[in-house]
C-alpha positions, 0 to 999 in steps of 0.5 A: 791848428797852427805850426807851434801846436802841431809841432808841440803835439807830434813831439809828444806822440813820438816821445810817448810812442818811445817810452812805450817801447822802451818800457816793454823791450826792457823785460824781454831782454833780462840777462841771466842769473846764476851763470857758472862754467864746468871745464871738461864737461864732456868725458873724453872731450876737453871743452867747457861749458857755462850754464845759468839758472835763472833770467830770460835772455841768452848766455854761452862760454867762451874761452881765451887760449894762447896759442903755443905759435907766439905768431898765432897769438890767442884764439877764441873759443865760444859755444852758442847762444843758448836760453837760461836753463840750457848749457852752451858748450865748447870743445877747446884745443889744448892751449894754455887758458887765457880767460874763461867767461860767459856772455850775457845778452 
């Protein structure tokens, strides 16, 4: 077998081998769907929460304070990861919010 055929036919394997892992990594991954946050969840507790209905990958809250020191500047308060159907919860100091989003993986 000469170089050129070689070469032409190990380039074809690698490039099938990656389509292959990209075509069943890609589904594993989904983000998830229907994705809301409640603040002060918990009574007694001030803190949020995100939950997400639907979808196969993972979500958590995470929450943007300024803090009342200028010189502390914003804090970032997140839950855990968690699985869709499961809710990712924070407790969060009493700080002016900032932003309130979930993240998706």
């Amino acid at each position: 077998m000469n170089a050129r055929r070689l070469a032409a036919t190990a380039f074809a394997t690698v490039l099938a081998a990656t389509g292959l892992l990209a075509a069943t990594t890609s589904g594993a991954y989904a983000a998830p769907t229907g994705c809301t946050y409640t603040l002060d969840p918990v009574p007694g507790e001030h803190g949020a929460s995100s939950y997400c209905s639907g979808g196969t990958g993972q979500h958590r809250i995470v929450v943007m304070e300024k803090h009342f020191l200028p010189e502390v500047g914003l804090l970032a308060c997140d839950g855990p990861w968690v699985s869709a159907g499961q809710t990712s919860y924070t407790r969060i100091p009493y700080h002016p919010i900032v932003q309130i989003r979930i993240d998706t993986r």
